[in-house]
PyMOL Python script that loads the backbone (N, CA, C, O; Angstrom):
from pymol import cmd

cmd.read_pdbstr("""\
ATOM      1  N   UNK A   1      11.977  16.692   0.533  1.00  0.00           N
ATOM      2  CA  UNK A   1      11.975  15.262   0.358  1.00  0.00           C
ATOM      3  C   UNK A   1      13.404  14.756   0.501  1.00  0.00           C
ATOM      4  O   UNK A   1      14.327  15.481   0.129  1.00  0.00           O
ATOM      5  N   UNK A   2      13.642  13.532   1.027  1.00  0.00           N
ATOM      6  CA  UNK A   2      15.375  13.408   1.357  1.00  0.00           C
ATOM      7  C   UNK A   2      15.010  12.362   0.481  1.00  0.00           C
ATOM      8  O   UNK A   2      14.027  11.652   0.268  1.00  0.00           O
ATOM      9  N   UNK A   3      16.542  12.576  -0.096  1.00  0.00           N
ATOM     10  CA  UNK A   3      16.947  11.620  -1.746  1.00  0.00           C
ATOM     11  C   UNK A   3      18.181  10.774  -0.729  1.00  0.00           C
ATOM     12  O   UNK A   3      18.901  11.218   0.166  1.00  0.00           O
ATOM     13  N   UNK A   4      18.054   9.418  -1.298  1.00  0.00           N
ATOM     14  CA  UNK A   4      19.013   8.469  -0.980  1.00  0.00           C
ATOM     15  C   UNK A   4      19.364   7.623  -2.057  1.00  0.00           C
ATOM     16  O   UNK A   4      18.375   7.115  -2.586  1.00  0.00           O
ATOM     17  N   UNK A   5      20.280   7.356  -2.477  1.00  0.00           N
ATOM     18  CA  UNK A   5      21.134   6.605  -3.759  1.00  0.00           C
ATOM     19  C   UNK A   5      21.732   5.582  -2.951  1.00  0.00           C
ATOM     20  O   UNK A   5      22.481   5.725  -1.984  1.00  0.00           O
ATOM     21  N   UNK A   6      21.327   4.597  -3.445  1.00  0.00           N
ATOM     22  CA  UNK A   6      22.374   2.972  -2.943  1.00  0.00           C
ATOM     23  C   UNK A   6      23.203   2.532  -4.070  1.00  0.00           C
ATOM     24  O   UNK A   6      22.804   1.715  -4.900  1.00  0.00           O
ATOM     25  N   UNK A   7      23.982   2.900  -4.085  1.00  0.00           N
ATOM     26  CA  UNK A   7      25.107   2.391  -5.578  1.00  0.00           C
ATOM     27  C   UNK A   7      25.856   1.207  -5.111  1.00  0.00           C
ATOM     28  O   UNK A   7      26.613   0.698  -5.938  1.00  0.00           O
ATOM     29  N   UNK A   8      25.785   0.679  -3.943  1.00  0.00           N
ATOM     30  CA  UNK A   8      26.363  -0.475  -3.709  1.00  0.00           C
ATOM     31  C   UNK A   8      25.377  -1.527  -3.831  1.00  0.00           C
ATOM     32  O   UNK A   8      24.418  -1.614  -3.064  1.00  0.00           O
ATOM     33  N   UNK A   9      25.715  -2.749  -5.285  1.00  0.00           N
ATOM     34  CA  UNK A   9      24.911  -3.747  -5.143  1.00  0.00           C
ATOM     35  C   UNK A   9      25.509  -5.762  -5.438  1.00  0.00           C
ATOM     36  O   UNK A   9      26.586  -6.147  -5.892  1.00  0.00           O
ATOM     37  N   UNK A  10      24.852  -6.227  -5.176  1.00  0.00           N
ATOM     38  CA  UNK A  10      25.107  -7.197  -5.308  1.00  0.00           C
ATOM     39  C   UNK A  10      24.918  -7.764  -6.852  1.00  0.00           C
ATOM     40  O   UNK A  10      23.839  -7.490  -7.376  1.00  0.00           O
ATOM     41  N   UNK A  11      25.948  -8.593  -7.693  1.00  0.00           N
ATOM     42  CA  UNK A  11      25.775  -9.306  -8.513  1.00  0.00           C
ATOM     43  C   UNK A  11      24.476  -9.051  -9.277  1.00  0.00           C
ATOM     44  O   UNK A  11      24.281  -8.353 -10.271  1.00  0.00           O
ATOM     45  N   UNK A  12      23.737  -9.710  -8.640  1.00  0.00           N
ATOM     46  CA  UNK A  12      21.952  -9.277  -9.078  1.00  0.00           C
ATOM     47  C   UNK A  12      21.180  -8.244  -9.292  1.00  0.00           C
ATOM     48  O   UNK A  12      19.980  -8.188  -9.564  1.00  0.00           O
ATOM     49  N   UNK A  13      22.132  -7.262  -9.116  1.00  0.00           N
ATOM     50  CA  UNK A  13      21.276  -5.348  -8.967  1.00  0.00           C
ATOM     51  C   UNK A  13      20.730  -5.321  -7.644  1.00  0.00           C
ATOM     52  O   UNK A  13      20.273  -4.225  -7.317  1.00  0.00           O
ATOM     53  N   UNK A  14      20.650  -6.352  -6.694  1.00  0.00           N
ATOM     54  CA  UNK A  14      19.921  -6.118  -5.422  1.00  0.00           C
ATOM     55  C   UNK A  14      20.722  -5.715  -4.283  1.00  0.00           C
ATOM     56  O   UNK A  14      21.435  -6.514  -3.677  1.00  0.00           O
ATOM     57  N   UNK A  15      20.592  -4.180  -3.905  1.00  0.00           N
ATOM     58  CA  UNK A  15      21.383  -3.165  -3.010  1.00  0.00           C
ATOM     59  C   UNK A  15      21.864  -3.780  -1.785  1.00  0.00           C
ATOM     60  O   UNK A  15      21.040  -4.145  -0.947  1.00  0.00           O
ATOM     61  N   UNK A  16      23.218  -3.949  -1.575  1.00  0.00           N
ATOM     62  CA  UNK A  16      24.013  -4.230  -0.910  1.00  0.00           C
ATOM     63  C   UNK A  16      23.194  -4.199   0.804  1.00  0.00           C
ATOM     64  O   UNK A  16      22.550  -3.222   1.186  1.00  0.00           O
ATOM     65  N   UNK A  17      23.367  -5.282   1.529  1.00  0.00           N
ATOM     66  CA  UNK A  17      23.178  -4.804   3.260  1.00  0.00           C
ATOM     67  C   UNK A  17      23.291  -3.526   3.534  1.00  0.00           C
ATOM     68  O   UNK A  17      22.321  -2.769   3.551  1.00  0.00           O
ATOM     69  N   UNK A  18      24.359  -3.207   3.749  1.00  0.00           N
ATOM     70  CA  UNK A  18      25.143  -2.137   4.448  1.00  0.00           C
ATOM     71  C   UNK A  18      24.167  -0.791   3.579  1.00  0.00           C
ATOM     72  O   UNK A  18      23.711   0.166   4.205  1.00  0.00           O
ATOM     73  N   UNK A  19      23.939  -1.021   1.668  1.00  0.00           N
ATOM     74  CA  UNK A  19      23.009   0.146   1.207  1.00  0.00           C
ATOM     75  C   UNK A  19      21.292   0.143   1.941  1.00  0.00           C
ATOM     76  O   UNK A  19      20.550   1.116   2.071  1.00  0.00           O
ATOM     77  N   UNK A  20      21.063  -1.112   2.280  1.00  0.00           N
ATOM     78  CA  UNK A  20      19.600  -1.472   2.190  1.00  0.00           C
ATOM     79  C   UNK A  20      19.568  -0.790   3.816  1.00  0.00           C
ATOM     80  O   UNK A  20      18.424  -0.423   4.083  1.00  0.00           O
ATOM     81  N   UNK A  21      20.363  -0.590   4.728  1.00  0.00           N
ATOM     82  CA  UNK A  21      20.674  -0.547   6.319  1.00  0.00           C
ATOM     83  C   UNK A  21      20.364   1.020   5.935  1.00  0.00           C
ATOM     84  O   UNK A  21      19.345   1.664   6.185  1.00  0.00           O
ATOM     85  N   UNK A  22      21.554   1.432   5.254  1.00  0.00           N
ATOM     86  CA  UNK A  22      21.458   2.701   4.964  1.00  0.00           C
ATOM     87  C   UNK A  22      19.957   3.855   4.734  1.00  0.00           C
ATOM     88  O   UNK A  22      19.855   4.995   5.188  1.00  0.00           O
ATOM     89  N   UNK A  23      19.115   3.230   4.043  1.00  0.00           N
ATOM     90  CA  UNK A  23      17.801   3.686   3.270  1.00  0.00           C
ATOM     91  C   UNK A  23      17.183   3.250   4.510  1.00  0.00           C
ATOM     92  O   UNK A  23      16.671   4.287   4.930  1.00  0.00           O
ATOM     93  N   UNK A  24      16.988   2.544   5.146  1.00  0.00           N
ATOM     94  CA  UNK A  24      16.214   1.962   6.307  1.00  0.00           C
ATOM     95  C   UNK A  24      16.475   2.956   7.629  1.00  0.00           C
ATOM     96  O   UNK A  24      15.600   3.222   8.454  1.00  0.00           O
ATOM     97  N   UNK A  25      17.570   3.352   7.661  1.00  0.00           N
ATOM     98  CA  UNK A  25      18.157   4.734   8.570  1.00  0.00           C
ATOM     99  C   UNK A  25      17.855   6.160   8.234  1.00  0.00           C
ATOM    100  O   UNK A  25      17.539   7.107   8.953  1.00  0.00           O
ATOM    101  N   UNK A  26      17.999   6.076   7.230  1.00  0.00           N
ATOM    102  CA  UNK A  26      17.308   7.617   6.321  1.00  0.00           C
ATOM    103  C   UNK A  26      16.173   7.619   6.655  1.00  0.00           C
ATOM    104  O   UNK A  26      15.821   8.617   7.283  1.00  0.00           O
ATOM    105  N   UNK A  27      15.234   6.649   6.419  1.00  0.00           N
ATOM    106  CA  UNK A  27      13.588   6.848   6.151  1.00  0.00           C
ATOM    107  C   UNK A  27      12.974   6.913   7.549  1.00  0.00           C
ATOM    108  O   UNK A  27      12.079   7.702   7.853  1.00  0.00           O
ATOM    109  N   UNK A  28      13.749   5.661   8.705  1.00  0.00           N
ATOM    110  CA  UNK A  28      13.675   6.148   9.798  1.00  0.00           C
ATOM    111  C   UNK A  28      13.492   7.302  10.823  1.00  0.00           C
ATOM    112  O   UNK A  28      12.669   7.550  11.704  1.00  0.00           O
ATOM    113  N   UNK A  29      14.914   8.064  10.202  1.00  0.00           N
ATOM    114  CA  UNK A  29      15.395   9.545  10.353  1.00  0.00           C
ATOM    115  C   UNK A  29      14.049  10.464  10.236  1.00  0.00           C
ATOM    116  O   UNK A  29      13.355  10.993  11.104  1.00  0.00           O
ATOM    117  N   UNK A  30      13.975  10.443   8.996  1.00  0.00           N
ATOM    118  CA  UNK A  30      12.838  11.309   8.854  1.00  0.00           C
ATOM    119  C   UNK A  30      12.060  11.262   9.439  1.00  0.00           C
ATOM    120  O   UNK A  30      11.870  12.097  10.323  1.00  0.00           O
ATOM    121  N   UNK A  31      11.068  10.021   9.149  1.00  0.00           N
ATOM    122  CA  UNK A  31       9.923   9.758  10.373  1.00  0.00           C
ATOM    123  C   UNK A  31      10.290  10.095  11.611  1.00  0.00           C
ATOM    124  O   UNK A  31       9.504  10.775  12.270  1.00  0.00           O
ATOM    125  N   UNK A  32      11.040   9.856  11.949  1.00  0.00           N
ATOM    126  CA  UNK A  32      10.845  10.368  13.463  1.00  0.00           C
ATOM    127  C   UNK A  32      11.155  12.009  13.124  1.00  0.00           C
ATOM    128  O   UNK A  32      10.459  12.463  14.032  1.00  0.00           O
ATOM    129  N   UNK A  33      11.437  12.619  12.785  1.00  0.00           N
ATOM    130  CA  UNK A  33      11.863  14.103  12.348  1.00  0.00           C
ATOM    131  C   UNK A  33      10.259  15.023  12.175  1.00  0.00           C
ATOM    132  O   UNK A  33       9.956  16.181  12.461  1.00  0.00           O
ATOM    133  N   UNK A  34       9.467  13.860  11.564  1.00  0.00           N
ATOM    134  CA  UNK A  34       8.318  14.419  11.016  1.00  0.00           C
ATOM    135  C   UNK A  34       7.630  13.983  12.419  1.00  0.00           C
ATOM    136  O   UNK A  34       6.452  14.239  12.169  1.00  0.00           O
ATOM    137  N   UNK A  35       7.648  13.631  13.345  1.00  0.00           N
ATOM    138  CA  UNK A  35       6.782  13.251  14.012  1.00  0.00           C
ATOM    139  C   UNK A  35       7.048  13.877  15.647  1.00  0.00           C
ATOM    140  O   UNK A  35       6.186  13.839  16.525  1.00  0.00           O
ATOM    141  N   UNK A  36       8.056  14.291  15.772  1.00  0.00           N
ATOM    142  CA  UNK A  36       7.989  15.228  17.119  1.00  0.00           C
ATOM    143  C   UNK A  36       6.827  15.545  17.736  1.00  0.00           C
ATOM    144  O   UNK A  36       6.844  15.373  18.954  1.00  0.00           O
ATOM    145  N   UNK A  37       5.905  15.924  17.302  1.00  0.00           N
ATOM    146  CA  UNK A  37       4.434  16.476  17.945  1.00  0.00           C
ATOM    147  C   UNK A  37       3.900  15.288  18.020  1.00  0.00           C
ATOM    148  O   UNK A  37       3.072  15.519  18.901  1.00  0.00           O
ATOM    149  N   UNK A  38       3.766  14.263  17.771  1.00  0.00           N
ATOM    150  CA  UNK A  38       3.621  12.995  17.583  1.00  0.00           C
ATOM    151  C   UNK A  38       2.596  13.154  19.400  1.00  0.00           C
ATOM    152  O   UNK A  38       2.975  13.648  20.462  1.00  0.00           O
ATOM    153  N   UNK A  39       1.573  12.643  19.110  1.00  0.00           N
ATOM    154  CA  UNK A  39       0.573  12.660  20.607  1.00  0.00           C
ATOM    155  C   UNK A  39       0.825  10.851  20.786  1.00  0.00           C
ATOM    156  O   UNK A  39       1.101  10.175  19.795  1.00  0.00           O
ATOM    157  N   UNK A  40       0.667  10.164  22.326  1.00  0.00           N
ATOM    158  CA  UNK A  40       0.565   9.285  22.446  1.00  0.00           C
ATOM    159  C   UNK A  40      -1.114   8.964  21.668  1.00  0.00           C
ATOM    160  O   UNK A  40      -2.014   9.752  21.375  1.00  0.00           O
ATOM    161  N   UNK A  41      -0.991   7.284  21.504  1.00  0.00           N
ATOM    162  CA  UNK A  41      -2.397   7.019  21.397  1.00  0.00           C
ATOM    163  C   UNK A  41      -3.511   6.641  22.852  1.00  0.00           C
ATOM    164  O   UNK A  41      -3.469   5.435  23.094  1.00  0.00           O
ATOM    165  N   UNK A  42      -4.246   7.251  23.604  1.00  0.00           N
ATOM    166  CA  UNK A  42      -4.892   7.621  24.689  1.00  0.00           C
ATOM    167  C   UNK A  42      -5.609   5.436  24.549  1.00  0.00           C
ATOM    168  O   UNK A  42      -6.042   4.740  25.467  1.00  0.00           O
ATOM    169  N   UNK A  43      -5.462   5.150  23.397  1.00  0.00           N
ATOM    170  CA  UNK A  43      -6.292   3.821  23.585  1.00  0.00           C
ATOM    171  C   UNK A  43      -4.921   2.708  23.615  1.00  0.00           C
ATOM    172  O   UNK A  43      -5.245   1.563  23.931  1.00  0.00           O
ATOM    173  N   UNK A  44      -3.875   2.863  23.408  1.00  0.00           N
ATOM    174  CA  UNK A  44      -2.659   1.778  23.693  1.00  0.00           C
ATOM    175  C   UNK A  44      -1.426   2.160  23.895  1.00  0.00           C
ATOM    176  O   UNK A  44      -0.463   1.402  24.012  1.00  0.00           O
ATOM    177  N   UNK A  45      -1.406   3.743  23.959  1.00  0.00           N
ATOM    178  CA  UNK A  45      -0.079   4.305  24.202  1.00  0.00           C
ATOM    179  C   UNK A  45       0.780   4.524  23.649  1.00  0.00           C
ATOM    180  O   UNK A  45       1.686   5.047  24.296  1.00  0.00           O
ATOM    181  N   UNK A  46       1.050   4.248  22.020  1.00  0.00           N
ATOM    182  CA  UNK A  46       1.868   3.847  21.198  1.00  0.00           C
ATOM    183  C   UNK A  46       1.784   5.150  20.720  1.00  0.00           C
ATOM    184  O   UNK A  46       0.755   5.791  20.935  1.00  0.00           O
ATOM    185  N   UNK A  47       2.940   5.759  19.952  1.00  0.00           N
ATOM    186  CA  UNK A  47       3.064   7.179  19.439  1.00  0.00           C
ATOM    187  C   UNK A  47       2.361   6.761  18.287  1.00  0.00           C
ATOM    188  O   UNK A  47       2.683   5.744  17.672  1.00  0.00           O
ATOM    189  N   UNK A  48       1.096   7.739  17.851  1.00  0.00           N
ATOM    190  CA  UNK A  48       0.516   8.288  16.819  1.00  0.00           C
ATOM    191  C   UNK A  48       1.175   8.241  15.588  1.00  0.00           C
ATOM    192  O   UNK A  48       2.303   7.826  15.854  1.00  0.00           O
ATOM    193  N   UNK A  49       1.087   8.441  14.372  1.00  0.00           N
ATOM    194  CA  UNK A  49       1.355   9.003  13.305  1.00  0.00           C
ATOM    195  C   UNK A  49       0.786  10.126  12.420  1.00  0.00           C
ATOM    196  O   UNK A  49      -0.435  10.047  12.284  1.00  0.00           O
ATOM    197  N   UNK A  50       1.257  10.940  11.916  1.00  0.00           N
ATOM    198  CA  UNK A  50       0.388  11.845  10.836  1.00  0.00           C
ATOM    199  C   UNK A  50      -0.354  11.412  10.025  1.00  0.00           C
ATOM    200  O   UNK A  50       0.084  10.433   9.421  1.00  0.00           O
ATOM    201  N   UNK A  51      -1.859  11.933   9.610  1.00  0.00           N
ATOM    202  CA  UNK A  51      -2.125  10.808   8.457  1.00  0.00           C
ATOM    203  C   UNK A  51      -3.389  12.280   8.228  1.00  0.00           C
ATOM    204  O   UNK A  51      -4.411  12.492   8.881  1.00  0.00           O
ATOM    205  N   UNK A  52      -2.875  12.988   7.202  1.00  0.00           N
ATOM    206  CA  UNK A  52      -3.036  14.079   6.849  1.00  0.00           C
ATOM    207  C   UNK A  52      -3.235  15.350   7.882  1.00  0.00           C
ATOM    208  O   UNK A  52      -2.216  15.766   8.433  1.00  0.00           O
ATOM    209  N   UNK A  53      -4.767  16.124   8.234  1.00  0.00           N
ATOM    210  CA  UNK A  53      -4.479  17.162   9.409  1.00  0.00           C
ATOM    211  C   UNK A  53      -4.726  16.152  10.560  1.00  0.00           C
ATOM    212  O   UNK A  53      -5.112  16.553  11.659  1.00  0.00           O
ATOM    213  N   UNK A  54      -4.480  14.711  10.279  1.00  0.00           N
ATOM    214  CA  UNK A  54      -4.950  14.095  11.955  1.00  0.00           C
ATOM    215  C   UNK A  54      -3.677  13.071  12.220  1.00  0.00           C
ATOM    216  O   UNK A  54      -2.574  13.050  11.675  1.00  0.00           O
ATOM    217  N   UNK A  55      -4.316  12.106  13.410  1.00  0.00           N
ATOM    218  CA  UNK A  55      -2.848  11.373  13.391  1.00  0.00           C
ATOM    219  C   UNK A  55      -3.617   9.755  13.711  1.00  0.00           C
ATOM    220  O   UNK A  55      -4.681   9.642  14.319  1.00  0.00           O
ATOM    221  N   UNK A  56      -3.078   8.970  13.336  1.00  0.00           N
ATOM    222  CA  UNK A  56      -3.635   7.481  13.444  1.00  0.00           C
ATOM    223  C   UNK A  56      -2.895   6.885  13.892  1.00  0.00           C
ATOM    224  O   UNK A  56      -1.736   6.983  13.489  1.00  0.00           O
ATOM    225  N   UNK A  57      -3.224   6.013  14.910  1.00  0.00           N
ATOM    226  CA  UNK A  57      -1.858   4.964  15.326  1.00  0.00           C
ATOM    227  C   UNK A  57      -2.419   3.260  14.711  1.00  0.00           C
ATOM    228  O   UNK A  57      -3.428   2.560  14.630  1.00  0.00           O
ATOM    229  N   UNK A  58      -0.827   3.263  14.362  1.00  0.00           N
ATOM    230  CA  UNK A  58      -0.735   1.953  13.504  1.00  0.00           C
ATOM    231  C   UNK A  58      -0.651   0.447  14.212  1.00  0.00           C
ATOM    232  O   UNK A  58      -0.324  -0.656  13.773  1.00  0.00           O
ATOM    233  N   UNK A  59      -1.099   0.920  15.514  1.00  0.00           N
ATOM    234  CA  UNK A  59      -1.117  -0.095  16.471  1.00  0.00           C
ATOM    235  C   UNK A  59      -2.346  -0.840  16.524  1.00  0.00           C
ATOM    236  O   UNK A  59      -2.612  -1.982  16.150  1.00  0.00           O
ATOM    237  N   UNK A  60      -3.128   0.176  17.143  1.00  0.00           N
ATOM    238  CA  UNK A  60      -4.715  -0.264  17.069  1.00  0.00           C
ATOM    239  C   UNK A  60      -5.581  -0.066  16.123  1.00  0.00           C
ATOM    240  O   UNK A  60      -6.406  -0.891  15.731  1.00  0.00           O
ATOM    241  N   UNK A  61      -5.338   1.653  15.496  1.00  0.00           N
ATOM    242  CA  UNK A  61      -5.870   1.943  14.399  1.00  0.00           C
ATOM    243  C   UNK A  61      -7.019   3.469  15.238  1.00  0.00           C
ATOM    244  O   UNK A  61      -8.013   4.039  14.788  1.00  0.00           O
ATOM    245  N   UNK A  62      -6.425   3.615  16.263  1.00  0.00           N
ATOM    246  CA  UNK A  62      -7.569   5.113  16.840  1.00  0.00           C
ATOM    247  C   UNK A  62      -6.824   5.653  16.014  1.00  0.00           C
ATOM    248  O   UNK A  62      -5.662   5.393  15.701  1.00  0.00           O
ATOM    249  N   UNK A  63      -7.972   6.912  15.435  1.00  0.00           N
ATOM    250  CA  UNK A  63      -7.871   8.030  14.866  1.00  0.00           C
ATOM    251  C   UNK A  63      -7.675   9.087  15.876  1.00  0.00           C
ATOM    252  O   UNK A  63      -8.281   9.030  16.946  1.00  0.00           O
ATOM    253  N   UNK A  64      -6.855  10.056  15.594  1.00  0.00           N
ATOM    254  CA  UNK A  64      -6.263  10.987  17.092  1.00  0.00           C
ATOM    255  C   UNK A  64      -6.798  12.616  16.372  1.00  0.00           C
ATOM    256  O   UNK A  64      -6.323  12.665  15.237  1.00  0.00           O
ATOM    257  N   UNK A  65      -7.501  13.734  16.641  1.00  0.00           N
ATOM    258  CA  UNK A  65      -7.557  14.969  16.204  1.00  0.00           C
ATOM    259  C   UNK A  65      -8.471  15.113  15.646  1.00  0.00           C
ATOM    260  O   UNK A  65      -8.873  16.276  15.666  1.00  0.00           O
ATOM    261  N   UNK A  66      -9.324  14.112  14.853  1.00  0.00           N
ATOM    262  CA  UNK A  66      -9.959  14.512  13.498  1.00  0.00           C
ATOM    263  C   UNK A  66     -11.477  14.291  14.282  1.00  0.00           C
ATOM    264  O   UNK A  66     -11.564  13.873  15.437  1.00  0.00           O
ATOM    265  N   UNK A  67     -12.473  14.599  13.553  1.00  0.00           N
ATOM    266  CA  UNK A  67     -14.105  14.950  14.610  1.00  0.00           C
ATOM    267  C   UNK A  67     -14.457  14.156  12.995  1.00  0.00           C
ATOM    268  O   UNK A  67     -15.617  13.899  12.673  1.00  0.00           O
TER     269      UNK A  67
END
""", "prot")
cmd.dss("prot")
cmd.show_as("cartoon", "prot")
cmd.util.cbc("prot")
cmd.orient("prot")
């Protein structure tokens, strides 16, 4: 699991741009890290996602693997 700490914040406790950019790059990171095998979706083309042993795209909503 990748841990990210934003200790930079604004006045309000609410995490600085530059922290909020940061966490938005991390989580990014990963996802795409986790998704290499990633199959196009055959109904709009859009890369798939994992969504347990199958993969769903968040585009249209086809289910990719699963019977």
């Amino acid at each position: 699991m990748l841990k990210v700490s934003a200790t930079a914040t604004t006045d309000e406790g609410i995490p600085s741009a530059a922290a909020a950019g940061h966490l938005i790059a991390a989580s990014l990171t990963a996802t795409i890290q986790n998704q290499k095998d990633a199959p196009p979706c055959p109904k709009c083309g859009h890369i798939a996602v994992r969504n347990g042993a199958c993969y769903k795209c968040l585009n249209c909503g086809e289910s990719l693997g699963c019977s």
